[in-house]
PAZAPA-4460 file (N, C-alpha, C; in steps of 0.05 Angstrom, whole numbers, plus 32768, in hexadecimal, padded with zeros to 4 digits):
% residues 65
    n_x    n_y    n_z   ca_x   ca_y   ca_z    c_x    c_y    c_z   seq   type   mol
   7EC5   8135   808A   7ED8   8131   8075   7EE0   8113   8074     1      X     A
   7EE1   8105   8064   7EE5   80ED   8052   7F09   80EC   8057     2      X     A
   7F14   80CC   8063   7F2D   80CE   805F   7F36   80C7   8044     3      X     A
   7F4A   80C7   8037   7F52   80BC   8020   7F62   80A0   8025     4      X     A
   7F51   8083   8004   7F54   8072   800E   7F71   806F   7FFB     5      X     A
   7F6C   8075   7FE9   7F87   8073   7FCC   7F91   8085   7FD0     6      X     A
   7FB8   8086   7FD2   7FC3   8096   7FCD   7FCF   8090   7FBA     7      X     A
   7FE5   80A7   7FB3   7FFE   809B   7F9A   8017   8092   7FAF     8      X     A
   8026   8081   7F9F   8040   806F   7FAF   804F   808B   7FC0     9      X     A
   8051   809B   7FB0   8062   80B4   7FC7   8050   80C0   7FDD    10      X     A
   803C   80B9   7FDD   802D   80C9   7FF0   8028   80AE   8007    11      X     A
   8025   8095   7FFE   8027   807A   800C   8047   8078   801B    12      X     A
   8059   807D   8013   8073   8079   801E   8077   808F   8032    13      X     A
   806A   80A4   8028   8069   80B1   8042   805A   80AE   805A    14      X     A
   8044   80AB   8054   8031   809B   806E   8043   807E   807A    15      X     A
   804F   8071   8067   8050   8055   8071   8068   804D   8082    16      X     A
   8079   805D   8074   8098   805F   807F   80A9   804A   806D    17      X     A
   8095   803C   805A   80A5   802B   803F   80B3   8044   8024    18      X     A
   80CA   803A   8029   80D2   8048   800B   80C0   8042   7FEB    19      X     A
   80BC   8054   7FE2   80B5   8050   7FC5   80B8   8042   7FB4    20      X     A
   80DB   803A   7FBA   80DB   8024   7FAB   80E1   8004   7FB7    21      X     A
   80D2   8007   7FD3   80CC   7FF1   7FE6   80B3   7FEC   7FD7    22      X     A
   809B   7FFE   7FD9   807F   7FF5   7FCB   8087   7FEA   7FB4    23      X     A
   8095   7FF9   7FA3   8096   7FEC   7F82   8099   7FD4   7F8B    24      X     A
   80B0   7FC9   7F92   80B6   7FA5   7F96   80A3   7F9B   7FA1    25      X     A
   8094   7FAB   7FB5   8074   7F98   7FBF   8067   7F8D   7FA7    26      X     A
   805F   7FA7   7F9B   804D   7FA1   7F88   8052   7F8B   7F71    27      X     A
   8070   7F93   7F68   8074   7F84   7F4C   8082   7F67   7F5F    28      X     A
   8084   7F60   7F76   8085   7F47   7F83   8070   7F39   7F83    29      X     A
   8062   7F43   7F85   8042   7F3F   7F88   803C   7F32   7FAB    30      X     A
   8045   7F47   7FB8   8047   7F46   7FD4   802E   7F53   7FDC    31      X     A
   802A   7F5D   7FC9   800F   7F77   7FD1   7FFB   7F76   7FBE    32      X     A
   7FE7   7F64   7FBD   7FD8   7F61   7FA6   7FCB   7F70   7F96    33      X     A
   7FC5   7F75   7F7A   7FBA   7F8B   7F6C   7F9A   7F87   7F6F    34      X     A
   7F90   7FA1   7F75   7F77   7FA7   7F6F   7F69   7FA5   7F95    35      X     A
   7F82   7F95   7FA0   7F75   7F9E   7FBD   7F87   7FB1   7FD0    36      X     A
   7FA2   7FAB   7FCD   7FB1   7FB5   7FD4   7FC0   7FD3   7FCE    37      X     A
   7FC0   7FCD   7FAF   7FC9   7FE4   7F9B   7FB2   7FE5   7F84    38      X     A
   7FAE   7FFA   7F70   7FA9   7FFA   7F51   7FB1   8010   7F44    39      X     A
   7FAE   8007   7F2B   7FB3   8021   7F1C   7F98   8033   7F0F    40      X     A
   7F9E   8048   7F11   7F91   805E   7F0D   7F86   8063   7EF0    41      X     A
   7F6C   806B   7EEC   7F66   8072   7ECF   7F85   807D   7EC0    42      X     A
   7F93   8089   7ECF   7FA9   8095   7EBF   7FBE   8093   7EBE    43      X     A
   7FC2   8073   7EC8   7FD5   805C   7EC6   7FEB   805F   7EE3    44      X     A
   7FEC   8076   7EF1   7FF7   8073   7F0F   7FEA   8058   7F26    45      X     A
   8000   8057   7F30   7FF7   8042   7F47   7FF3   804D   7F59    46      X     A
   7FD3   8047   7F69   7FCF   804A   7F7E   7FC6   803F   7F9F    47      X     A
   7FD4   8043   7FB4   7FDB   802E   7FC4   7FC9   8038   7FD3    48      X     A
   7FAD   8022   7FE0   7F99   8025   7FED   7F9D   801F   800D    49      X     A
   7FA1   802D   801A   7FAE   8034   8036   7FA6   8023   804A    50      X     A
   7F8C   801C   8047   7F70   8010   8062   7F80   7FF3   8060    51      X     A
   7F81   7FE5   8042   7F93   7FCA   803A   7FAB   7FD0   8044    52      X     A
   7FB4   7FE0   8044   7FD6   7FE2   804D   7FCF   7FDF   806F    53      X     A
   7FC1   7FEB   8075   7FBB   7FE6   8099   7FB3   7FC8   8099    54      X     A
   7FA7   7FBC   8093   7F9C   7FA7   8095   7FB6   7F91   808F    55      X     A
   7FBA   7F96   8076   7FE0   7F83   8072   7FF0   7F80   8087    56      X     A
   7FF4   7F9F   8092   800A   7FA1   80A2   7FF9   7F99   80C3    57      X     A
   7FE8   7F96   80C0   7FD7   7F89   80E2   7FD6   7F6C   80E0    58      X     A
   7FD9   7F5F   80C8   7FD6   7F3D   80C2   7FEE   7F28   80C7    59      X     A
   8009   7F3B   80CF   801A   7F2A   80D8   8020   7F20   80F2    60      X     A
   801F   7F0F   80FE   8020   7F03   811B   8028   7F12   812A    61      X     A
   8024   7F12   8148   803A   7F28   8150   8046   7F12   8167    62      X     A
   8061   7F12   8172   806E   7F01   8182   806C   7F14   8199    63      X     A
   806A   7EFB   81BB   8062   7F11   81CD   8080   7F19   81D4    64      X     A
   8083   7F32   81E4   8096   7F40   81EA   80A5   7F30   81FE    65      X     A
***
């Protein structure tokens, strides 16, 4: 079985632990770039590509403990 790479924003905030309308401000900040991060769907929904969201959230420094 195939994981899924696109979800929709409610199904992303659930995995991510970002509110829904934490993503929105990503997106329309342009914190989260379109077409790698997020896109929209033949049927105009946005969808937030998960593997990029792992990869985003692994790219920030980490300070040692």
């Amino acid at each position: 079985m195939s994981t899924v790479r696109w979800v929709l924003i409610n199904r992303a905030s659930e995995l991510t632990g970002y509110t829904v309308n934490a993503i929105q401000h990503k997106i329309k900040g342009g914190v989260w770039p379109q077409g790698k991060l997020w896109r929209k769907a033949p049927d105009g929904r946005i969808l937030i590509n998960l593997e990029e969201f792992d990869r985003w959230a692994e790219s920030a420094p980490q300070e040692a403990a």
